[in-house]
Phi, psi and omega in degrees: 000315172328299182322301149321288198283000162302268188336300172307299172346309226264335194272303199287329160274323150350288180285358176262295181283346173282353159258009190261341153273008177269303191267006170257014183272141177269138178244047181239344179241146182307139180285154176313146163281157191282178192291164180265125181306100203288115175292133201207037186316084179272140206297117168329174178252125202234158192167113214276160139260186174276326206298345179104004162305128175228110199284141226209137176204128189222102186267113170205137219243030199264354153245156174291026212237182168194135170256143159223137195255102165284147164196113148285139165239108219247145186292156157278142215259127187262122201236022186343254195301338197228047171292141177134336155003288182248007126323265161327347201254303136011259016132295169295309170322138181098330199275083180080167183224184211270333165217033125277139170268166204290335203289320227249317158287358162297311187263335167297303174314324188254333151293323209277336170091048191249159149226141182240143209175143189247164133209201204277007193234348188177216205165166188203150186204138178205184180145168170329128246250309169319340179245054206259328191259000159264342170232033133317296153321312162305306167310302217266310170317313162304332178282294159325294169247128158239144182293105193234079172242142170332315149313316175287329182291323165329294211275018143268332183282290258299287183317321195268018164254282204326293178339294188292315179310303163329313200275327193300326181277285179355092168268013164266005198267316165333311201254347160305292182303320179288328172293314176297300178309337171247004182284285189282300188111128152326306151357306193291156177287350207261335202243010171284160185222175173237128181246165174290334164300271193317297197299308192305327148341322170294110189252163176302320150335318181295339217262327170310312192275322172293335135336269159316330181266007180213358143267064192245173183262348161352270149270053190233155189221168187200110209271145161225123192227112170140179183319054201211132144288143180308336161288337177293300200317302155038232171324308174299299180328275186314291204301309162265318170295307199307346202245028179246139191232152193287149202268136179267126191232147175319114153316123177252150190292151175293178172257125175264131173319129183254159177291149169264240162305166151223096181109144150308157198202167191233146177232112182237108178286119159297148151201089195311358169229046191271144167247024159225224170196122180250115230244123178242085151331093190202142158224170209241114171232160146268101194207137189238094172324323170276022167266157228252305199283014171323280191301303187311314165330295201311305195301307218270345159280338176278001162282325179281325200229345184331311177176200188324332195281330195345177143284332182281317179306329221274323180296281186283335163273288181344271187301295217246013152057028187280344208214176178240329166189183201196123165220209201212144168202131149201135185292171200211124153229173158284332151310312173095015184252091181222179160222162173246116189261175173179107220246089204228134142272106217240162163317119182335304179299331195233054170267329209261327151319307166282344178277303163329290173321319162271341176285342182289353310162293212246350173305288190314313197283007158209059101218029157242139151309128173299156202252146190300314200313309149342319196287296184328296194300331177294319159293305211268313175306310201288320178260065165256310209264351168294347191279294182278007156282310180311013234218338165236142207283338161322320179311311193291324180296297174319355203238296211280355174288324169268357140297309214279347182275332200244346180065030167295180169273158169297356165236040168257110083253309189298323190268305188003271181347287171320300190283312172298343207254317221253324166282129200261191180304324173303317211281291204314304226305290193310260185318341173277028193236330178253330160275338197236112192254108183272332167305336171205048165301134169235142159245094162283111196250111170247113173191181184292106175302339209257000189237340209243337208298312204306290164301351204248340199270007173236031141297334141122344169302140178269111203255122150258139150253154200221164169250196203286275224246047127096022191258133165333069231255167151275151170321152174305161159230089176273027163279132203274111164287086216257104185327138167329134164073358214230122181191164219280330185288273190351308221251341194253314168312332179304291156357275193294348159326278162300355152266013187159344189087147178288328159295323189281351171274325203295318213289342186273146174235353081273146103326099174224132145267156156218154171255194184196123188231190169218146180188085185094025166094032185233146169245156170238138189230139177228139184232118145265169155230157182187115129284160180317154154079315216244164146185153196250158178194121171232149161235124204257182212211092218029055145090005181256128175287112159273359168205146159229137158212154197252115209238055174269166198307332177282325159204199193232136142224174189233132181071030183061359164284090181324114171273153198284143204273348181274335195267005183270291182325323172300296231251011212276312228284355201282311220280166160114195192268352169220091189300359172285334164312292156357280187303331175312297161272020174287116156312344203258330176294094205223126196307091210265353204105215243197103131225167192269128182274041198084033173099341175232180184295129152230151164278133183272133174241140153223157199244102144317088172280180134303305179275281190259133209235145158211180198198138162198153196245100180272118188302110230267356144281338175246351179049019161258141199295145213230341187185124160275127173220123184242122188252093165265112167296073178259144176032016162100022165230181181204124174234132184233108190286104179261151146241132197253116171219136163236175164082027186329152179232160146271113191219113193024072159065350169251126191263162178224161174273153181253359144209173213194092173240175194194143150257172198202126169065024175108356190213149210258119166251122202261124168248137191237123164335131170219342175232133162233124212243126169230108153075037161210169184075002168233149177208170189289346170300306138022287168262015175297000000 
């Protein structure tokens, strides 16, 4: 009972001073802000090998772990007829050593509960801090001797051509080459691209020699972070690192800054079956972290683009919804060889808008003075977020590597603040007037032409045109030379010829398919069912259903869950026992033309949705369908699914393609026919 009444005592003054305190608060006034955060950087721990390596020890003891950050520093490298070099070599790198097979550093690295990774300039190794000296060892053995054999060097190249097929279809992969490639010039090191010719140029000798001229211990440095005192590092350094010996390499020339446009201009890539557009802002800058316009530089892109607060998201996502977000980057080298971009993916119907929109944009923030408040807030997110990256002990090594890299002063990290806090309003202006040069400005536009060109030429801008990897073209010519007699009745009847005839489909009364693929080591089964009206479609994953859906005429749902009626009404056209039945009486269907499909002619029909859009594409000598595209439009994003079928079968007088591919999640999945059930295995229970 004593006991008791302590507590209460002790509860009830408690509670007497937190309301006494509380009732001296005014909450009507913003609280004061706290002091501005005194930068206190302590200076790695530094230290040579002979060989000329120079090491970084940055101690901290708040986990038991430890990293060590290899890094050369090699000028950039022009890998010309046979880019894609050091990719592969990349790639090779880390899988073993001259006396580890790759299987056996592999299973270690992964008993030690470590990890190690190359690229073509350096490596990373981190892991438990007791187990710091074997991978230490590993690491500097990979580096030193790396297992580098013609098999591996295949099954790599192999992997970066796969790659690049995949990359083709891509428009941001499209417009990433062509933004360098018309930034710099093919030449350049910066605007060279990698093609399926350059890799295949690549031989294993190369991948060998380029190993040698860009792995040495010369320029190289090697950040260590973590639970380790300097004598241990030491020790490791001189034992493993220490026996790698230096190379005589080539001086490679620095990369010079290109001109930029002359004049604004729109540079427009076609890609006829894109359903967005990916709209690209860019000039050619010199900017330096050790330039007096540095700080000014930071504010003033992260005010036009930085992330949400931008002018641009605040525009084009916010106001006028063109987009899932819209941003600004502009680089900084040492070189002084950079660009300043401004970047959206937007909807077809609204490019040319959106095009507008951005040049309206980068116009204000260099001739209206930023609003003071604009300013404030834009400072106060940059040192927030530079406060807590000091917060990894990694930052910090990596901050005195960029001194020692960029020729900064030894307190512009310790001043960092001090310098953002010091740009005013003048500032922003005056530098967004020098860097972001709208006058010989490229607006780089990759999208359907045939849907964008009409709207896109009375922005009022002067358009070249280019193909995917930047060589110069004539205009698109999208007048449809439309075959005689050939119109959606034609082209769907044909269709249903050839997959049975209209008697033998009237005579038919259900349908079930099903395919069969592999993906990530899973196999996947896609099931149909079909009846007049209905149609059902799941796909299970080892024998687990992950989506079902379901179609009949009163609604649509996936997972038993009722989809939103404009995006049911789209998919109406899917259900029944041929959705070419459908298209037959669709109002909505309309013919587009003649494209080549895998080298031959096909016709294209598209069923224009609110949400959801399809296209689907007929061989114009067998009129049986040859490719599928489902475009779906949600919330200001678009995705868009092909799928390719071939190999048609026969199965009681009605053909299916026998097999049906697409990619999905980055990688191409092949399905093969595996059952076809005609008028048995479906019943109206089915679609319940």
């Amino acid at each position: 009972m004593k006991n008791f009444k302590i507590k209460l005592a002790v509860f009830i003054g408690i509670t007497l001073i937190t309301f006494s305190a509380n009732a001296q608060l005014d909450r009507s006034k913003m609280p004061e802000p706290g002091p501005e955060p005194t930068i206190n950087l302590e200076k790695p721990t530094e230290f040579q090998l002979k060989n000329g390596i120079n090491v970084m020890v940055v101690e901290n003891n708040k986990l038991p772990r430890v990293s060590y950050q290899l890094s050369i520093d090699n000028k950039p490298y022009r890998e010309g007829d046979k880019a894609g070099v050091a990719s592969i070599l990349s790639a090779m790198l880390g899988n073993g050593t001259t006396s580890i097979s790759k299987n056996e550093f592999n299973d270690e690295v992964d008993f030690l509960g470590a990890n190690i990774s190359f690229g073509s300039s350096g490596g990373f190794g981190s892991g438990l801090v007791k187990y710091s000296d074997r991978i230490v060892e590993l690491m500097a053995d990979a580096t030193i001797n790396p297992l580098l054999i013609e098999e591996e060097f295949q099954k790599e190249k192999d992997k970066l051509l796969e790659n690049l097929k995949t990359d083709e279809k891509s428009l941001d992969a499209v417009s990433g080459r062509v933004g360098g490639a018309l930034s710099y010039g093919k030449d350049h090191v910066f605007g060279e691209y990698v093609t399926e010719e350059t890799v295949n140029n690549v031989t294993f000798q190369d991948v060998l020699d380029l190993y040698k001229i860009r792995f040495a211990p010369n320029n190289a440095d090697i950040v260590v972070v973590g639970d380790i005192d300097v004598k241990t590092v030491k020790k490791q350094m001189k034992k493993y690192f220490g026996v790698w010996e230096k190379v005589d390499l080539a001086d490679m020339p620095a990369p010079e800054l290109t001109a930029n446009a002359s004049g604004a201009q729109i540079n427009f890539v076609d890609m006829p079956n894109a359903t967005q557009s990916v709209i690209t802002v860019t000039n050619n800058v010199d900017l330096k972290q050790s330039d007096e316009d540095y700080f000014a530089a930071l504010m003033a892109n992260n005010i036009l683009g930085g992330g949400g607060e931008g002018y641009l998201f605040k525009n084009l996502r916010e106001d006028k919804g063109y987009t899932y977000g819209a941003y600004s980057r502009l680089g900084a080298s040492r070189y002084g060889v950079s660009r300043f971009t401004a970047s959206a993916k937007v909807r077809n119907a609204v490019t040319d808008s959106a095009v507008v929109e951005f040049l309206k944009e980068i116009k204000r923030i260099k001739t209206e003075p930023v609003e003071a408040l604009t300013l404030k807030n834009a400072k106060a997110k940059y040192v927030g977020n530079f406060v807590m990256a000091l917060e990894r002990p990694q930052t910090i090594a990596n901050y005195a590597l960029n001194i020692k890299r960029n020729k900064l002063p030894e307190d512009f990290y310790a001043n960092y603040l001090d310098n953002i806090n010091k740009v005013s309003i003048e500032d922003v202006q005056r530098v967004a007037n020098k860097y972001f040069d709208l006058d010989n400005a490229r607006v780089i536009v990759v999208g359907k032409g045939s849907d964008v060109l009409d709207n896109l030429e009375k922005v009022g801008l002067p358009i070249n045109y280019y193909d995917a990897y930047a060589n110069e073209t004539d205009k698109p010519n999208y007048d449809l030379d439309v075959p005689e007699g050939v119109d959606v009745s034609t082209v769907i009847n044909k269709y249903l010829g050839a997959v049975g005839g209209k008697s033998k489909i009237d005579a038919t009364k259900s349908i079930l398919v099903s395919y069969e693929g592999s993906a990530m080591g899973a196999t996947i089964v896609s099931e149909e069912k079909r009846i007049d009206g209905k149609a059902s479609q799941s796909i299970s994953m080892n024998g687990n259903v992950m989506m079902a859906v379901v179609m009949t005429k009163d609604k649509v749902t996936m997972n038993k869950n009722p989809l939103p009626e404009n995006m049911a009404n789209d998919m109406q056209t899917l259900s029944g026992l041929f959705p070419e039945l459908n298209i037959l009486n669709s109002e909505k269907a309309k013919f587009t033309g003649v494209e080549a499909v895998d080298g031959k002619d096909a016709y294209k029909i598209e069923i224009p949705g609110e949400v959801i859009t399809l296209t689907y594409f007929y061989d114009v000598e067998s009129g049986l369908k040859v490719k599928e595209i489902q475009t779906t439009n949600m919330q200001g994003q678009t995705q868009s699914q092909e799928t390719f079928l071939k190999d048609y079968q026969e199965f009681g007088g009605l053909k299916f393609p026998g097999v049906r591919s697409g990619t999905q999640m980055g990688q191409v999945i092949e399905f093969k026919l595996k059952e076809v059930k005609i008028d048995e295995g479906v019943s109206d229970a089915d679609f319940d």
